[in-house]
N, C-alpha and C positions, 0 to 999 in steps of 0.2 A: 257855353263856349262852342263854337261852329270852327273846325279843322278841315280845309281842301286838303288833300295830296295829288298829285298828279305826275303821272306814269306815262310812257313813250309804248305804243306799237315797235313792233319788230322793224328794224330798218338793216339795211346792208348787207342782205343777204342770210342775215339771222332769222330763225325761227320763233325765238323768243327774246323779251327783252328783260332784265331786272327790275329796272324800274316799274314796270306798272306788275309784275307778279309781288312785288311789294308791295305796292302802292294800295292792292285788290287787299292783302293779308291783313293790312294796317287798319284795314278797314273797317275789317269785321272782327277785330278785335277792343276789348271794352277800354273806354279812358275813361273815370270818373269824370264827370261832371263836364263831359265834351264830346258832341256828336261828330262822328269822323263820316265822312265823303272822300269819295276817291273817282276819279276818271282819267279815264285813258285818252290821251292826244295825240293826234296823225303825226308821223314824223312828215311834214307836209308843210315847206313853207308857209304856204299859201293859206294854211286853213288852221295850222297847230293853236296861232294868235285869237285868233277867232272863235276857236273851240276854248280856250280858257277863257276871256271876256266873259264868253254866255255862261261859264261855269261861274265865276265872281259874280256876276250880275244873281247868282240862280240860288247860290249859296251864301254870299256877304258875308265868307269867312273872318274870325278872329285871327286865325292863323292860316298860313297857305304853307306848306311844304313841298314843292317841287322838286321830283326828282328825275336824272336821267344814266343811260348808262354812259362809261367811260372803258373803253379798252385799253388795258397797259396800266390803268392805274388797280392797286394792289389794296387798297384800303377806303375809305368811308369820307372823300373829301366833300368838307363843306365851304364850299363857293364864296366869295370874300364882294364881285363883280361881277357885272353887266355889262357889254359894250355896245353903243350902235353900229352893228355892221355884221352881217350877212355874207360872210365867205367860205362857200362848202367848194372843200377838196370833194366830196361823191357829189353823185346828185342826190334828192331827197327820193320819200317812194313814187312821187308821181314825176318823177325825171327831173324837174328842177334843179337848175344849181347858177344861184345867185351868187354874182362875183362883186366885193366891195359896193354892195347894195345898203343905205342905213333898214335897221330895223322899222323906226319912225323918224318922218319926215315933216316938220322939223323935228328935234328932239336933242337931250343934252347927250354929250358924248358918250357919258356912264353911268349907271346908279349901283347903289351899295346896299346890299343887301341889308334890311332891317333886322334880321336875326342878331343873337349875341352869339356869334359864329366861335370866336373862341370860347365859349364858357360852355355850348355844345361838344365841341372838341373836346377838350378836358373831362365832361363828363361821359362822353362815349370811349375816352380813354380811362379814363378809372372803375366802368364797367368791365373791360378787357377786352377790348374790339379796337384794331389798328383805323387813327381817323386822324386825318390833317387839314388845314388850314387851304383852300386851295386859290391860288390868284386868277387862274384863267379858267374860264366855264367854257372856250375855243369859240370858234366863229360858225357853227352848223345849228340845226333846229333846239337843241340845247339853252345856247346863250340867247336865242331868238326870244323863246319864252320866258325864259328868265328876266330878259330887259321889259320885255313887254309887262310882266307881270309888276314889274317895280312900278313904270310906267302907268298902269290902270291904277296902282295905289297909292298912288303919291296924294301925300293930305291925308291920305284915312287912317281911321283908327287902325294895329293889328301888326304884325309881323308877320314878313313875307320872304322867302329866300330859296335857295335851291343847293343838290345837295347829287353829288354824281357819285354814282357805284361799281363797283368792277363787276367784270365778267362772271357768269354763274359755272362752275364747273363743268356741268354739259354742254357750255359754248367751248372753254378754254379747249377741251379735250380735241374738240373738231376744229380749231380756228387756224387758218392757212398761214405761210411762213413760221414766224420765231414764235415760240413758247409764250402763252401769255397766263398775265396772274387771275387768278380767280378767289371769288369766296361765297361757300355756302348759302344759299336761301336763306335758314334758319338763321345765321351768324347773320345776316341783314338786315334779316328780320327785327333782331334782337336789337341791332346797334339802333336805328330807326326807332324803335319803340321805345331805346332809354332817348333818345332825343326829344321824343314828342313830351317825353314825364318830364324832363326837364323845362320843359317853356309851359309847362300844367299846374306843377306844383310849386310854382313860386319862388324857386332859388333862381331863375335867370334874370341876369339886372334890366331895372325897368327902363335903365337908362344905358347907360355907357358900359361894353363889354368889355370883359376883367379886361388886367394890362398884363397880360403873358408875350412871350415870344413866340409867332409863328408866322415867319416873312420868309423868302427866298431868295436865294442867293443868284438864278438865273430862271 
């Protein structure tokens, strides 16, 4: 079993990102019967797409785990969508900032993550790590790779999806205006690692994810 992850550089002013200090940790940690790869992707319109391609093409993962970070959110959301479209409130790190641009052209409006996104959830909550269901991955380098990654795999074997983290405490501490939520490295570590065991050992469905409730209200 071949497992990508995939983690963001530092973008907007940040020093570090969560996503790829994770991404690196997950890496070098053992999963029975599963070689884990990890690489770090430009927050970089232009190139983020392109740098996962060559990573799929290089690795032909079973599973891909994309992750990114998310400011303001508080807990371990797992990405439910994808959209075509390209709308960054910043620019990216090479100045960029596409407005109402598709991702792929032509291409379907949206894909849906292949993971058993609730049955993740559930298990990263009954390990004791706060994790939700999330509908929007937003319109920045993020959702880009995300669609794109659906995109490269569509038809192939494998589950692929993404999965957005909150701020690491040493960002929260320094981060400009309102208070924002953070959670530990380790506690990220930890939730990420019971995920991966989960789509390893065999309880997550092969087919159709449980029918729990985890939709929103706005």
């Amino acid at each position: 079993m071949r497992i990508l992850i995939t983690g963001f550089e530092p973008f907007g002013g940040q020093s570090i990102n969560p996503s790829w200090e994770v991404a690196r940790v997950l890496a070098g940690l053992h999963f029975p019967q599963a070689q884990v790869q990890a690489i770090e992707l430009p927050c970089v319109f232009a190139k983020a797409a392109l740098a996962l391609t060559c990573a799929l093409d290089e690795v032909q993962p079973d599973i891909v785990l994309a992750l990114g970070q998310a400011q303001g959110r508080s807990d371990i959301s797992v990405e439910r969508v994808a959209i075509n479209i390209m709308d960054a409130r910043i620019a990216d790190n090479a100045g960029a900032q596409p407005i109402d641009q598709p991702v792929v052209s032509p291409g379907p409006a949206a894909y849906f993550s292949t993971l058993p996104i609730k049955h993740l959830v559930t298990r990263i909550r009954a390990a004791g790590f706060p994790a939700t269901v999330s509908q929007t991955a937003g319109t920045f380098v993020c959702n880009q790779v995300f669609y794109a990654l659906q995109h490269a795999l569509v038809g192939r074997h494998g589950r692929s999806g993404f999965v957005h983290l909150p701020l690491l405490p040493e960002q929260a501490a320094h981060w400009p205006g309102p208070a924002m939520p953070s959670m530990p490295m380790e506690t990220q570590v930890a939730a990420l690692r019971c995920a991966l065991t989960c789509l390893l050992d065999g309880s997550a469905p092969a087919a159709e994810d449980v029918k729990i409730g985890g939709g929103a209200l706005n």
